[in-house]
C-alpha positions in Angstrom: -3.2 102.5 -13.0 -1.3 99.9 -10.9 1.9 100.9 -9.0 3.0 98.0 -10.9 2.5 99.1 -14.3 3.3 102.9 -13.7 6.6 101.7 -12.3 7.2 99.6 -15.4 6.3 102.7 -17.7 9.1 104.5 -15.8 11.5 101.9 -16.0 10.8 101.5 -19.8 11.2 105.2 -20.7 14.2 105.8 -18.0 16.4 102.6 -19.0 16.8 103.6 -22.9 18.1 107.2 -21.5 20.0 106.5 -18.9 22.0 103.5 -21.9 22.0 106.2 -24.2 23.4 108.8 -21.5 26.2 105.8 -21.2 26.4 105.1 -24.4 27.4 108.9 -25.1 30.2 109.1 -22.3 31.7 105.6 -23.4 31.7 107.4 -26.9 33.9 110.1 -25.2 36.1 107.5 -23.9 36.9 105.9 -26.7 37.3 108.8 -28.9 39.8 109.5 -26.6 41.0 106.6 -26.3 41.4 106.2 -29.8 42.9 109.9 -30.1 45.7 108.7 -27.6 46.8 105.8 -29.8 46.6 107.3 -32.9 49.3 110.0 -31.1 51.1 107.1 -30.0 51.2 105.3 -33.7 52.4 109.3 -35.0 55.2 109.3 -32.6 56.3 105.8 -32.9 56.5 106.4 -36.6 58.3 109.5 -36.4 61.0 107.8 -34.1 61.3 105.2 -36.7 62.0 107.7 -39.7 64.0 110.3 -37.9 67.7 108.4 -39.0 66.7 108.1 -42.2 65.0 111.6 -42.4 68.7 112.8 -41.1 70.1 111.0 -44.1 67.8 112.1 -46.2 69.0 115.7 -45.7 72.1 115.4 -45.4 71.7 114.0 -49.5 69.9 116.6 -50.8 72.4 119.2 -48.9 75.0 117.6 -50.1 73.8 117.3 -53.8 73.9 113.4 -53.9 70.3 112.8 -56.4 71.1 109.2 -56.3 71.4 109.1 -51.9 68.8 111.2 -51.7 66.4 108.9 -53.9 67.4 106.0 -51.6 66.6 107.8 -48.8 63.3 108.6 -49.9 62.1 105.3 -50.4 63.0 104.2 -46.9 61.7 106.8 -45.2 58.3 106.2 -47.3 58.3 102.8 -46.8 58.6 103.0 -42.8 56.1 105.5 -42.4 53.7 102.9 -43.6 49.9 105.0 -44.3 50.9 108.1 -42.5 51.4 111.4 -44.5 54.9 113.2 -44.2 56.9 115.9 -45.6 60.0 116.9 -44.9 61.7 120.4 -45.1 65.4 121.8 -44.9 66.1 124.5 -42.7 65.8 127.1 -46.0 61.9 125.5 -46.3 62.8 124.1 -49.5 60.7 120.8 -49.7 62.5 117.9 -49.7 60.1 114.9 -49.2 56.2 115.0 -49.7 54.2 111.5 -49.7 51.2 109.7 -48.0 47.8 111.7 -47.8 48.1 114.9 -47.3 46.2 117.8 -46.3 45.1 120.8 -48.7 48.0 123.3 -49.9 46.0 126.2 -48.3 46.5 124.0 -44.6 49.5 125.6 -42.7 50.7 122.8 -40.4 52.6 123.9 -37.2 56.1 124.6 -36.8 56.3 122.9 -33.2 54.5 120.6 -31.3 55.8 120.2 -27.7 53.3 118.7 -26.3 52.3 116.3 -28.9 50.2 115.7 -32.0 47.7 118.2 -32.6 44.5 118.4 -34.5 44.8 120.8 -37.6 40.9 121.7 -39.7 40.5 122.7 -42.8 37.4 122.2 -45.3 35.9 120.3 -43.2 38.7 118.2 -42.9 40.4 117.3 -39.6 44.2 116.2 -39.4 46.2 114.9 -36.6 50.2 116.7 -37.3 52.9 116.0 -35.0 56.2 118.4 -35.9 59.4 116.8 -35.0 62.4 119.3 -35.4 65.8 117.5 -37.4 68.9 118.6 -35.7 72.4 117.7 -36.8 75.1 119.0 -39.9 71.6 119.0 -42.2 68.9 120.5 -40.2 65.0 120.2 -41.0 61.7 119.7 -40.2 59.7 116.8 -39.8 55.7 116.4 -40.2 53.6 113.3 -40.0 49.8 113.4 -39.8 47.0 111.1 -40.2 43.2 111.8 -41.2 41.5 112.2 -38.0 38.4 110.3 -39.4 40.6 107.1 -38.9 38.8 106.2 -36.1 35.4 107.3 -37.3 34.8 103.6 -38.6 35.3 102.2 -34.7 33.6 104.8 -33.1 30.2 104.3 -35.9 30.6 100.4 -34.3 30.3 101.7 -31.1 27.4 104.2 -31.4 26.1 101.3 -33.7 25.9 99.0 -29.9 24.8 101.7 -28.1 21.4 102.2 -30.1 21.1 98.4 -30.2 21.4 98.1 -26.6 19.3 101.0 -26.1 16.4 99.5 -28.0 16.7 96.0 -26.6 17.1 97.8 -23.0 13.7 99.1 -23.1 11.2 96.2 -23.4 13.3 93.9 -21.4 14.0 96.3 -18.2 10.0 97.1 -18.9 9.4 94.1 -18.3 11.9 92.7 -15.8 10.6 95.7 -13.9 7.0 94.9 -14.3 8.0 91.2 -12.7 9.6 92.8 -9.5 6.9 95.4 -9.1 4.4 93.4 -8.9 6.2 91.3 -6.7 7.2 94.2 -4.3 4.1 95.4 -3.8 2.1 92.2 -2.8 2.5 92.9 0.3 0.8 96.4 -0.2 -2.6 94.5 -1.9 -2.3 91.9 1.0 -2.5 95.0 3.6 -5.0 96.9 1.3 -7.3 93.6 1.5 -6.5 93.5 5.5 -7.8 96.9 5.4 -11.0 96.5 3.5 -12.2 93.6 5.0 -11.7 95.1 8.5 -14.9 95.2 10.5 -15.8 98.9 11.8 -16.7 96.9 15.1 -13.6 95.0 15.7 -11.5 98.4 16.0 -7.4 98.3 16.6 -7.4 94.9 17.4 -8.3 92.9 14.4 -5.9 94.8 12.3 -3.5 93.1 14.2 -1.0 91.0 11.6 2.8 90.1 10.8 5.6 92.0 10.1 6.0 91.9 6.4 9.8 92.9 6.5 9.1 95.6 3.9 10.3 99.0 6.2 7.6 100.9 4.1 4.7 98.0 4.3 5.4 97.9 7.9 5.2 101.5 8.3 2.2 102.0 6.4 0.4 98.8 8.7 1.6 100.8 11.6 -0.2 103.9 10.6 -3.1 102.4 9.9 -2.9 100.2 13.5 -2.6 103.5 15.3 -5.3 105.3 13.3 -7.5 102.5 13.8 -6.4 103.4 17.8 -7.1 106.8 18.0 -10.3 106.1 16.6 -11.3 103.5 18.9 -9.7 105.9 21.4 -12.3 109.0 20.1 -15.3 106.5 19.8 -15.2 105.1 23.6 -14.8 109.0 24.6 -17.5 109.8 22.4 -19.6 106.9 24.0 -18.4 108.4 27.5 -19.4 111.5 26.3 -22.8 110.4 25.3 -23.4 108.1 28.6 -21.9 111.5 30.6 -24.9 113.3 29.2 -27.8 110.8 30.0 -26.3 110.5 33.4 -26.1 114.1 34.0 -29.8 114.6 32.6 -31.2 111.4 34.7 -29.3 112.7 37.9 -30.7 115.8 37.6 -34.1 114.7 36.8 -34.6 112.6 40.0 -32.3 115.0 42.4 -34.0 118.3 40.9 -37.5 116.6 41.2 -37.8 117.1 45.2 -36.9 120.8 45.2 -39.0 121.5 42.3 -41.4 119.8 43.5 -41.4 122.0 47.1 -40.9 125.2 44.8 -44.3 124.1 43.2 -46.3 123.5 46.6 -45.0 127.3 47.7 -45.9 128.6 44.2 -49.2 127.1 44.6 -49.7 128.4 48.1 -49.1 131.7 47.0 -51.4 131.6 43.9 -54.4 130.5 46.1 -54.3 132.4 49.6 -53.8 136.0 48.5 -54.3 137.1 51.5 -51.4 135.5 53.1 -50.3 137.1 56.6 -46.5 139.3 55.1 -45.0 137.1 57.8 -46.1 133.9 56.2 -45.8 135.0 52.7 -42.0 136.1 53.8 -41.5 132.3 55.1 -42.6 130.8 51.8 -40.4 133.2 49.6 -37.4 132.3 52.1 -38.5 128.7 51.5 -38.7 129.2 47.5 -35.4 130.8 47.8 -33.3 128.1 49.5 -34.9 125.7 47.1 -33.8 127.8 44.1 -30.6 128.4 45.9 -30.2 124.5 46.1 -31.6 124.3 42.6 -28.3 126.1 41.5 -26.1 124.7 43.5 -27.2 120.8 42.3 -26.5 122.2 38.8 -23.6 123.3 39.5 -22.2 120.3 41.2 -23.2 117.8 38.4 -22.0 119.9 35.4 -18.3 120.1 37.6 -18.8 116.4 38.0 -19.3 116.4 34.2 -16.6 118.0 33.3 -14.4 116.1 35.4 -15.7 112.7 33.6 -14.6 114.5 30.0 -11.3 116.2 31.2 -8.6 115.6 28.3 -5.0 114.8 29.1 -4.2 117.5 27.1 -5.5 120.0 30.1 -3.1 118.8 32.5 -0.2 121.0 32.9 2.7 122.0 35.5 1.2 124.3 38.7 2.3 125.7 41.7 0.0 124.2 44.3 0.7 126.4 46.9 -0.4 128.9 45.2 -3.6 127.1 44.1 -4.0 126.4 47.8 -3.6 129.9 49.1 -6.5 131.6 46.4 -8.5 129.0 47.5 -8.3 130.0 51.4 -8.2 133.6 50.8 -11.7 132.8 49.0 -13.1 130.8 51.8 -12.2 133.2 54.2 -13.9 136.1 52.5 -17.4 133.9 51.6 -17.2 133.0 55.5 -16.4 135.9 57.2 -16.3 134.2 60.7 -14.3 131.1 59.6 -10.7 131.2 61.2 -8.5 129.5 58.7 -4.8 128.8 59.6 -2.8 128.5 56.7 0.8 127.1 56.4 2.1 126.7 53.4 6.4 126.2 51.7 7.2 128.6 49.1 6.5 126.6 46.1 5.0 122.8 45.4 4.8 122.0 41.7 2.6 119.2 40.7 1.3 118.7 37.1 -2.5 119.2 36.9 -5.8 121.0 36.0 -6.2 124.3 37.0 -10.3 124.0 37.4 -9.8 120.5 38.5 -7.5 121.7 41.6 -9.9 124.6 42.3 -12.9 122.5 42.3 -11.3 120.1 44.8 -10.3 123.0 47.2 -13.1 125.1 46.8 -15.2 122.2 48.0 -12.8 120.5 50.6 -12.7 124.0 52.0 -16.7 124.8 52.4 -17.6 121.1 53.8 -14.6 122.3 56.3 -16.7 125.9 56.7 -19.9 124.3 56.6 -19.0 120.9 59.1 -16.7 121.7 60.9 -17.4 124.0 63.9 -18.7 123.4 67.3 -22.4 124.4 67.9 -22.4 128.5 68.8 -18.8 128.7 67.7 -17.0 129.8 64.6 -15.4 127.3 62.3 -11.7 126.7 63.1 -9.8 125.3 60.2 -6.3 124.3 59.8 -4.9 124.1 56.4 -1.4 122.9 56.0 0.6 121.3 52.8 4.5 120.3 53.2 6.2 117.7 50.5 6.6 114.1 51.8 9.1 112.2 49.4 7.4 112.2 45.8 4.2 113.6 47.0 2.4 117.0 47.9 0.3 116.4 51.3 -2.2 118.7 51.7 -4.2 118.3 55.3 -7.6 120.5 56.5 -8.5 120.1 59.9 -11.3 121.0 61.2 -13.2 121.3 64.9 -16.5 119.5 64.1 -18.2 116.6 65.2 -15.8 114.6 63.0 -17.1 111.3 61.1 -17.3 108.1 62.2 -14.7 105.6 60.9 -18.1 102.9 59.3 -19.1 106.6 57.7 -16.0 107.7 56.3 -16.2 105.9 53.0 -19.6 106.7 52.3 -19.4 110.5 52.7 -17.4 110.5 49.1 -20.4 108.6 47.6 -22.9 110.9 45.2 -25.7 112.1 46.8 -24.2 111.5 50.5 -26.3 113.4 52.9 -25.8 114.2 56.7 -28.4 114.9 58.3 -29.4 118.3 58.5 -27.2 119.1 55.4 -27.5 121.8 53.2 -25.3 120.5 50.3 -26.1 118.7 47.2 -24.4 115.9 48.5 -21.6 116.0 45.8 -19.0 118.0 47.3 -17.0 115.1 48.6 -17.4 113.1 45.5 -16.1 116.1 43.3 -12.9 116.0 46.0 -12.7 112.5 45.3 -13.0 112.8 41.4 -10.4 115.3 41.0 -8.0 113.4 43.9 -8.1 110.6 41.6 -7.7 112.3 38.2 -4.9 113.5 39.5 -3.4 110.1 40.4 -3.9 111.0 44.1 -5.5 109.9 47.6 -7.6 111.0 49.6 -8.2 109.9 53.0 -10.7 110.7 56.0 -9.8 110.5 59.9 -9.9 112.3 62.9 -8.3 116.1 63.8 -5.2 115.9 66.1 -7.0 117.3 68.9 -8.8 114.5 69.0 -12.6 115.7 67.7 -13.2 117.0 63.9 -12.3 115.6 60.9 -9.2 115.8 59.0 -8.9 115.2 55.1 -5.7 114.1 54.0 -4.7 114.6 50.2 -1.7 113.1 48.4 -0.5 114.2 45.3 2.4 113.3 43.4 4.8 115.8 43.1 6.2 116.9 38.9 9.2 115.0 37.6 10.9 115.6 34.9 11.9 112.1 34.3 7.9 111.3 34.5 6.4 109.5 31.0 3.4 110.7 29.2 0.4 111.6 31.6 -2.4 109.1 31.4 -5.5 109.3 33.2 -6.8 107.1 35.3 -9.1 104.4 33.6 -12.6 105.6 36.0 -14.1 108.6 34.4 -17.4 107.5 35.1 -18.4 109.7 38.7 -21.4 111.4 37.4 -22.7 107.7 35.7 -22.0 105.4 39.0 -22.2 106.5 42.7 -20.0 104.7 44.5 
């Protein structure tokens, strides 16, 4: 069923209630209404025959037959349709006319606060009592049928129902009208909608405002669902293009050590009788293949993960904490390293925990593993201080350094020195994370004038800072460079 149609059917069954609900208190009103001037007519009346009412008894106490005759016919004719009866103060009856209620109906004594409603056999009266004072005291009673407004209030019940049944198919269909003009613009969205192509994402469903706060809602939910699925879909895609990256890189890079591990394995199978000091040299070479084996695994599926990384993982740290695991851990892999740590008691920056670790860990060990002097232990000096917004984090090291035409190239994938033992993606997982994080890094030469010293910039947790969005390259394992 339409909205249309269903808020038509509403309208048609609420709009005769909510007349007759109307119609009811209106009813009330002028029952009351009606009720209020009948007191009125009572009391006007019983003003008008009081004198004559005084008269009256002051006759019949007085023995005059032919006064009191007079009397009663004035008194009758100026209470006009009312009922009365008068009484002397010994309750003799003195004047009885006009309709009157049943013998067996006691009317009040007093009425202070006006006319009254007296029942009897399913009769209702209205009775004001009016108490005579003067030489010929009395009581005075005048009282109408209550039912005298019965005819007016029949009238009005009479419009109520008309209007009732007239108010149904006319608001039915006055309602049916505006319906279906209010929600045009929900078939003209619902239209947009279905002739959306899946392919054009967000951006088709662009359109104008239709100044309908619910239509314009409603084309803004769908707008930003259509985002977040584009949103999903390209990270899917990544996710997908992540994966054949990560199995081609590993394909060609694992290829030359597997290759080597083969040539040993052969060598092995067919000379059994292998010297132990050349069988020893081939398991140390099938060793350090496996060993590099691991290590290229475990360098592409950090690079992986960095690609995939949700915003959602980034979270307020303590660098200098961060910084300090990560030198105590170098320190005990490399027992002769000499690390020199300084660090200020706390540096928060919002980030990811493994993302900061995998950048440290590995700016660390190319320190370890570069940066020493031939015959001499590595000397490495680790130091991070704020610098306005930013976290600066230096390691400094005692190596041969890099030269400046080589220092962009050693974050490349797959950069080799010579004589290298890494996988070659060290430096490129620094750089991944560095810029993840919103962050430089920098290569250049140690203070003392030979080594290396990386530089890192980070920027610093604000409060004031808006929702954290990742950079737009999260494509390192897919693109070298």
């Amino acid at each position: 069923m339409k909205l249309a149609t269903r808020i038509a059917l509403s309208v048609t069954v609420v709009m005769p209630l909510l007349v007759l609900a109307a119609g009811l208190l209106v009813l009330g009103l002028v029952g009351r209404d009606l009720r209020q001037q009948q007191d009125v007519w009572l009391q006007d009346r019983a003003l008008a025959v009081l004198p004559d009412v005084r008269a009256l008894l002051a006759a019949d106490r007085n023995g005059r037959p032919k006064a009191e005759q007079n009397q009663q016919r004035k008194v009758l004719g100026d209470v006009l349709d009312a009922g009365i009866r008068v009484r002397s103060a010994d309750g003799a009856t003195v004047l009885e006319g006009g309709p009157q209620p049943a013998e067996a109906v006691r009317l009040p004594e007093q009425t202070p606060d006006g006319p009254v409603t007296v029942r009897a056999k399913g009769h209702a009266w209205r009775v004001l009592s009016v108490p005579v004072t003067g030489p010929a005291p009395g009581s005075l009673w005048i009282h109408t049928p209550a039912s005298a407004t019965d005819p007016q209030l029949a009238a009005v019940q009479r419009r109520v129902l008309l209007v009732a049944l007239l108010a149904a198919p006319v608001s039915g269909l006055l309602a049916y009208g505006l319906a279906g003009r209010a929600t045009a613009s929900v078939r003209r969205l619902s239209r947009r909608a279905a002739e959306l192509d899946p392919a054009a994402g967000a951006a088709a469903f662009v359109g104008t405002p239709a100044n309908i706060a619910e239509v314009d809602e409603l084309s803004a939910a769908i707008g930003q669902l259509l985002a977040r699925y584009d949103e999903q879909a390209a990270r899917t895609a990544q996710a997908l293009n992540t994966a054949r990256s990560f199995s081609s890189a590993a394909s060609h890079e694992l290829r030359t050590p597997l290759m080597s591990m083969q040539t040993d394995l052969d060598v092995l199978a067919a000379h059994p009788d292998l010297s132990p000091g050349e069988r020893a040299e081939v398991v140390r070479d099938l060793r350090s293949d496996h060993a590099r084996l691991l290590e290229l695994l475990t360098a592409l599926r950090m690079l992986a993960l960095g690609d995939l990384v949700e915003a959602s993982a980034f979270v307020p740290l303590d660098l200098c904490e961060l910084v300090d695991a990560a030198a105590g851990e170098a320190a005990r892999r490399n027992g002769e390293a000499e690390l020199d740590v300084e660090l200020p008691a706390e540096l928060r920056v919002v980030g990811w925990d493994s993302g900061l670790k995998i950048m440290l860990a590995n700016l660390l060990r190319n320190a370890v593993v570069h940066g020493h002097r031939p015959d001499e232990p590595p000397r490495i000096a680790v130091r991070l201080r704020a610098q306005g917004a930013f976290a600066v984090l230096t390691v400094a090291d005692e190596g041969p350094g890099v030269p400046p035409a080589e220092r962009e190239a050693v974050f490349r994938r797959f950069h080799h020195r010579a004589g290298s033992p890494g996988s070659g993606l060290g430096l490129t997982l620094v750089a991944q994370q560095v810029a993840l994080h919103r962050g430089t890094v920098t290569l250049g030469d140690a203070p003392g004038g030979t080594g290396a010293r990386f530089e890192v910039r980070l920027p610093l947790a604000s409060t004031d800072e808006p929702t954290l969005r990742l950079p737009a390259r999260r494509d390192w394992i897919s693109r070298g460079n």
